[in-house]
C-alpha positions in Angstrom: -2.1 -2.1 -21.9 0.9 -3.7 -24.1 4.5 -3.9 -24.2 5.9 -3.1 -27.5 6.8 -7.0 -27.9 2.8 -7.3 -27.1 2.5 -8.7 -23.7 0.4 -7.1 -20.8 1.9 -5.0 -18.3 2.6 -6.7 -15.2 1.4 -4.5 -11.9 2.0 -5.4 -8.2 0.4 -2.7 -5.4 2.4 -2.3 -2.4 0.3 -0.7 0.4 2.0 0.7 3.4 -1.2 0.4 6.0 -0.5 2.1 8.4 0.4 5.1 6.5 -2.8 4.3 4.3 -4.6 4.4 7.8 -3.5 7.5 9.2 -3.9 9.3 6.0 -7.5 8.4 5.3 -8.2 9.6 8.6 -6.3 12.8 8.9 -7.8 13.6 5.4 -11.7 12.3 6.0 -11.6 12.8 9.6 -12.9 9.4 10.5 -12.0 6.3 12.1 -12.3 3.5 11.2 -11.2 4.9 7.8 -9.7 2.4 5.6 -12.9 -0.4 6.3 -14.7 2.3 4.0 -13.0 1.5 1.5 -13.9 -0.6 -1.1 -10.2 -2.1 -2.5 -11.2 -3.8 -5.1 -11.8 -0.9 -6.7 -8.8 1.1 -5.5 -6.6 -2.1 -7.0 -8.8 -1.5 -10.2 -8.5 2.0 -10.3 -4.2 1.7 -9.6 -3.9 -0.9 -12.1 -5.9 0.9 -15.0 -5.8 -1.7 -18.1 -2.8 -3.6 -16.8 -2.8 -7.2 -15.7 -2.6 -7.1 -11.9 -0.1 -9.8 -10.3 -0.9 -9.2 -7.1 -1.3 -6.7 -4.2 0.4 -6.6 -0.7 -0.8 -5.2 2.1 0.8 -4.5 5.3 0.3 -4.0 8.4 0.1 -5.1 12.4 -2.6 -6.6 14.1 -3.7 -4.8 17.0 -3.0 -5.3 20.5 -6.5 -7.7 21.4 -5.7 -6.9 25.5 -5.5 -2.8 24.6 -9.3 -2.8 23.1 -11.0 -6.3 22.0 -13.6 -4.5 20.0 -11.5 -2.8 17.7 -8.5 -5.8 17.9 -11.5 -7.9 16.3 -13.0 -5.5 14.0 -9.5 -5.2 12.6 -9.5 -9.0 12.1 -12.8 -8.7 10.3 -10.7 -5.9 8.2 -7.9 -8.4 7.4 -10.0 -11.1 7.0 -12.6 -9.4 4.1 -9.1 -7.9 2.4 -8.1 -11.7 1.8 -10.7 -12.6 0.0 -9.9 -10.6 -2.6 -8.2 -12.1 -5.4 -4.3 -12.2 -5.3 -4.4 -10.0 -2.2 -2.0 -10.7 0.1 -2.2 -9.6 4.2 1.3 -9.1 5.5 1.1 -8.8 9.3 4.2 -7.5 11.1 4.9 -6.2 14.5 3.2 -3.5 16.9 5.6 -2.5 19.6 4.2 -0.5 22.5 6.7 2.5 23.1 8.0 4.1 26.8 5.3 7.2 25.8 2.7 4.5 25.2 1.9 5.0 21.8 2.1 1.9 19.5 4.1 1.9 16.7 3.7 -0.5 13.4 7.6 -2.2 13.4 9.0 -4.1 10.0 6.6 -2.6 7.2 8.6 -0.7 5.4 11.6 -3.2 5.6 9.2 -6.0 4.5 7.5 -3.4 1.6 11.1 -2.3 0.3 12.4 -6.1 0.2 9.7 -6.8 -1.5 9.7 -4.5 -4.2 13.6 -5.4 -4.2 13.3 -9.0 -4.5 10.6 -8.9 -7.0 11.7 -6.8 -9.6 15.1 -8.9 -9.2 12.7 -12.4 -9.8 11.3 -10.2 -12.9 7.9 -10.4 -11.7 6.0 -7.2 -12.5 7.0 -4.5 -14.8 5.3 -1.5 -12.6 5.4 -1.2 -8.6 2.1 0.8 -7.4 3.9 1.9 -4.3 0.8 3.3 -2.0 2.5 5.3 1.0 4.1 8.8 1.1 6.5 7.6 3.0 10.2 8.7 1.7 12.2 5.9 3.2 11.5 4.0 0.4 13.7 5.8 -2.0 16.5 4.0 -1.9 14.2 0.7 -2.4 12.6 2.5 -5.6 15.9 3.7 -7.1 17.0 0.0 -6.7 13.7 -0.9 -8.7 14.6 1.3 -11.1 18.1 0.2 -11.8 16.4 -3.2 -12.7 14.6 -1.1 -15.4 11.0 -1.3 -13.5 8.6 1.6 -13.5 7.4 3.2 -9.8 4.6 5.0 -9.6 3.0 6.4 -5.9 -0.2 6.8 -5.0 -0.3 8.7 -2.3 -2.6 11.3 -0.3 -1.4 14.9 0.4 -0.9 15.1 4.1 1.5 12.4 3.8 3.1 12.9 0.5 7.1 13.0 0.2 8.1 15.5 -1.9 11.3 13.3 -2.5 9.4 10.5 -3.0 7.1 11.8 -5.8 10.2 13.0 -7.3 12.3 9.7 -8.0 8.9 7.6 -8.6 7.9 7.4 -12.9 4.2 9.4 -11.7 2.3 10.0 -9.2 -1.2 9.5 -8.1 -3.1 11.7 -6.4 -5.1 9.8 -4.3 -7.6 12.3 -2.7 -8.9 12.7 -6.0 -10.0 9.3 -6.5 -10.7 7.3 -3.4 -13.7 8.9 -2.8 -15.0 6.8 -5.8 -13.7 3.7 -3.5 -16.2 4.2 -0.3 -18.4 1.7 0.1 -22.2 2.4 0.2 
């Protein structure tokens, strides 16, 4: 795909992890959820015929003293994501809460500066924002205003109404990531 002046169409993918995580697995009822999935062709998929100019990715790493086993078969998961081309792991915090539930701190700051600060270095042309997280509004209308297209991928236990509203499209993304498991 073209612009009229006859260049490609720039993409970048912004996946928020953690709400990639929770989503495959309160919609396939498995853990381990999102090591099924084959991203290279998710990325493929998101980016259709337009030239891809990178994806991010982020997340926290687990804490290694809570469960070992699964600290390092996350690191195996981050590890396998970078080698694939252009992709890019951003690791930000995990803070441990008073009720003991962990929580993933700094993505969405770190997704929406992004997004900012790219469109602003006129880098891509679309933003694949993968999340239904509606915090990132004000981030997308900021996009916008620099005359970039947002489109959402997003599941439908986690999709923002809002969100899918002031994004270009949306993608439906139970409909195609069954196409991504790996065999």
């Amino acid at each position: 795909m073209e612009h009229a002046e006859g260049r490609p169409i720039r993409v970048a993918i912004f996946i928020d992890g953690s709400n990639f995580y929770h989503s495959m697995k309160s919609t396939f009822m498995v853990s381990d959820s999102d090591s099924n999935v084959d991203f290279r062709k998710l990325i493929d998929i998101l980016k259709g015929g337009r030239l891809l100019v990178g994806t991010y990715y982020y997340n926290a790493s687990l804490d290694r003293g809570f469960n070992a086993e699964i600290y390092w078969k996350q690191q195996k998961f981050f590890a396998d994501l970078r080698t694939i081309p252009d992709f890019h792991v951003v690791l930000c915090r995990l803070r441990k809460g008073g009720d003991g539930v962990y929580t993933v701190k700094g993505d969405d700051i770190n997704i929406a500066t992004d997004m900012v600060s790219m469109a602003y270095e006129n880098q891509y042309d679309v933003a694949i924002l993968v999340s239904g997280d509606g915090d990132f509004v004000p981030a997308i209308k900021k996009v916008q205003k620099l005359n970039k297209n947002v489109e959402n991928a997003c599941f439908h236990c986690s999709a923002s109404n809002f969100l899918k509203s002031v994004c270009g499209s949306s993608i439906p993304l139970d409909e195609i990531i069954e196409q991504c498991f790996k065999k």
